[in-house]
C-alpha positions in Angstrom: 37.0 144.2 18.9 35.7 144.9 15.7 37.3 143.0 12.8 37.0 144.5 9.3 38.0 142.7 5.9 39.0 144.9 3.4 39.6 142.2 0.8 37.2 142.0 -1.6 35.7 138.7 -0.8 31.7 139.1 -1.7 33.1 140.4 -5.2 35.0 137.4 -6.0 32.5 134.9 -4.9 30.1 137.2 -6.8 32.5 136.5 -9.5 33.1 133.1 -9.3 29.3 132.3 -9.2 28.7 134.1 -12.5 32.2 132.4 -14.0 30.3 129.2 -12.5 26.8 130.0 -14.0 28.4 131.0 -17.4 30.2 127.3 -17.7 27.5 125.7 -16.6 25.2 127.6 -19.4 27.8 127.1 -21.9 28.3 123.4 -21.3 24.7 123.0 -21.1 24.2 124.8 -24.6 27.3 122.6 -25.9 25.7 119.6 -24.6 22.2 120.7 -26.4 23.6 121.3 -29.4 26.0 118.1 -29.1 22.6 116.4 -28.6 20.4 117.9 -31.3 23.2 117.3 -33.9 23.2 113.4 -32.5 19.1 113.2 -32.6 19.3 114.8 -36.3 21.7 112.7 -37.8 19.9 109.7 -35.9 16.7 110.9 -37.6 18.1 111.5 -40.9 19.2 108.1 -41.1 16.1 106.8 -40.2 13.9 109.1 -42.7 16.7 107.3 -45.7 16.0 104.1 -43.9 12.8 104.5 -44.5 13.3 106.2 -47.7 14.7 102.6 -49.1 12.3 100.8 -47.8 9.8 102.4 -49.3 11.8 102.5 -52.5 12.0 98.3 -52.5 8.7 98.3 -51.4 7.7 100.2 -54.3 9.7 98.2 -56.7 8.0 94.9 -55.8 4.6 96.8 -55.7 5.3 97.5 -59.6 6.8 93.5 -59.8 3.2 92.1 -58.1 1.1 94.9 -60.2 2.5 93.2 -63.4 2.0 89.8 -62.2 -1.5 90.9 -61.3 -2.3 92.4 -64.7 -0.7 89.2 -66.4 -2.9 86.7 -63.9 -6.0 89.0 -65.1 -5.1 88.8 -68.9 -4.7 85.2 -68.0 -8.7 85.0 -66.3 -10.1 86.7 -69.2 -8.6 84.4 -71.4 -9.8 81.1 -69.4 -13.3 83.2 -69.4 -13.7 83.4 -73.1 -12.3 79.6 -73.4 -14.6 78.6 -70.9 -17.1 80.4 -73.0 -16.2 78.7 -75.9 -16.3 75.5 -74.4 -19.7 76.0 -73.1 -20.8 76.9 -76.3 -18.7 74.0 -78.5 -20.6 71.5 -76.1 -24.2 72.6 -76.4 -23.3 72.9 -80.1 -22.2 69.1 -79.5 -25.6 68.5 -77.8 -27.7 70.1 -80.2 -26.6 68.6 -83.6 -28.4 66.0 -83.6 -32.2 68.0 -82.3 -32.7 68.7 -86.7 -32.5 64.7 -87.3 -34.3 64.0 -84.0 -37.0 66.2 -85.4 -37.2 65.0 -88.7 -37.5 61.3 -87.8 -40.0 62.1 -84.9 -42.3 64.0 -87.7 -41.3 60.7 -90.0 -42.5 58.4 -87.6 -46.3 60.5 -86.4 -46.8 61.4 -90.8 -50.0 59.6 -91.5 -48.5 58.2 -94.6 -50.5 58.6 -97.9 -52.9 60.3 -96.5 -50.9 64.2 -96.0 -47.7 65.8 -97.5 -45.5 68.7 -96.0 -45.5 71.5 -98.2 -43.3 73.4 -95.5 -41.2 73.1 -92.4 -40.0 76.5 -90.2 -37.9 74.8 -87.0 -36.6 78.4 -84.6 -35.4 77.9 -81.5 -38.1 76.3 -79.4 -41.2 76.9 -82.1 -41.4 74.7 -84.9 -43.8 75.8 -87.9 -45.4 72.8 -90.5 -47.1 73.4 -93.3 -48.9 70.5 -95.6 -52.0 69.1 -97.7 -53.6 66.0 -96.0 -56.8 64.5 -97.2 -59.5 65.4 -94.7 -60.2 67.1 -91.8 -59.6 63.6 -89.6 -56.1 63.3 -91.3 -54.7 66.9 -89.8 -56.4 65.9 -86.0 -54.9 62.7 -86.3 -51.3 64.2 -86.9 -52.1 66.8 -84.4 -52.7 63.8 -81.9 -49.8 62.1 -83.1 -47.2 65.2 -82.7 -48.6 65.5 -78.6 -47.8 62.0 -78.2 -44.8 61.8 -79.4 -43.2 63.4 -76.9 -41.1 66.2 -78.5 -43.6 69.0 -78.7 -45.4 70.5 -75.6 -48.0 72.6 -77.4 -49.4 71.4 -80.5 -52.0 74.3 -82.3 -53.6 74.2 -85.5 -53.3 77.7 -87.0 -55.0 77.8 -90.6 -56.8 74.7 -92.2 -58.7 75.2 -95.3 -59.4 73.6 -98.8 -57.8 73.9 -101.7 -58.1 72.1 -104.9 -55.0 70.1 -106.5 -55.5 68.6 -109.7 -59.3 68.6 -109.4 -58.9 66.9 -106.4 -60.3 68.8 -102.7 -57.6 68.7 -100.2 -57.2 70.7 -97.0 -54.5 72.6 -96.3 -52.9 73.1 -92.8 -50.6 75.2 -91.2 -49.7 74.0 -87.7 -47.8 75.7 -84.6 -45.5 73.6 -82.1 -43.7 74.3 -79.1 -40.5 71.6 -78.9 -40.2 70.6 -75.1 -37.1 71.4 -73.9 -34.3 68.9 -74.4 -33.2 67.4 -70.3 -29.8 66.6 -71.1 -27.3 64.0 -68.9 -24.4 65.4 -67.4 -22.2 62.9 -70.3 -24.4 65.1 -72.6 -23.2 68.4 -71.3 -19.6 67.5 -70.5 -19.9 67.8 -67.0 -17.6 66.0 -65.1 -18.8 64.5 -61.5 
């Protein structure tokens, strides 16, 4: 026997699937846009997290910049101190090279026998001008200047004769080089 179902069965499961496929879609786009509202507002508080960070950081950024221009102000100064120092010491050392020189040429002077007309003392050259008696006279001051231990190079440049109150003398003009000063570390201000 043949059994036929006039109810409209296919129809309604046809029907109940699509009512089933629309829910699921529509919770599915609920839940998506449930869960890309969640991930933005997550996101958005992390971009202002990070937006005050990066504030703070830049606020001690411009605190350590001014400290960093205020340490450099402060090198410069302790550079041209330093400077200054340097410069007050060898001034402290060096004072006493015009008396060191005039006693050293006090001491090698053939006494009367020659006269300084002239001395030029620059830096390490030191220039002497004078009247001695004789030719002998100028090569034993020349001798006496090596020796003494304050002049590396001694070089006669002019010597010729002149008369002084009827009297033949020979003039000089001498060229030294001053050795350089060694100095001790008291000297210097150098502390050990």
């Amino acid at each position: 026997m043949i059994r036929i179902n006039l109810l409209p069965f296919r129809s309604t499961r046809k029907k109940e699937n699509i009512r089933r496929q629309l829910s699921i879609f529509l919770l599915s786009l609920a839940f998506a846009v449930v869960a890309i509202f969640g991930i933005y507002f997550l996101l958005s508080s992390q971009v202002d997290d990070l937006n005050s960070r990066i504030a703070s950081t830049q606020a001690e950024l411009e605190k350590y910049d001014k400290i960093n221009r205020e340490i450099e102000e402060i090198k410069k100064k302790l550079d041209n101190l330093n400077k200054k120092l340097t410069v007050i010491r060898e001034l402290e050392v060096s004072r006493y090279e015009p008396v060191r020189l005039m006693d050293t040429l006090a001491q090698v002077i053939i006494e009367k026998r020659m006269w300084f007309t002239a001395l030029d003392a620059k830096a390490d050259v030191v220039n002497i001008s004078g009247v001695a008696m004789d030719d002998k006279t100028v090569a034993d001051f020349m001798v006496r200047l090596e020796g003494s231990g304050l002049f590396s190079a001694v070089n006669l440049k002019t010597l010729r004769q002149v008369e002084i109150q009827k009297t033949n003398l020979k003039s000089f003009e001498i060229s030294c080089q001053k050795k350089p000063i060694i100095r001790t570390s008291e000297e210097t201000g150098v502390k050990k």
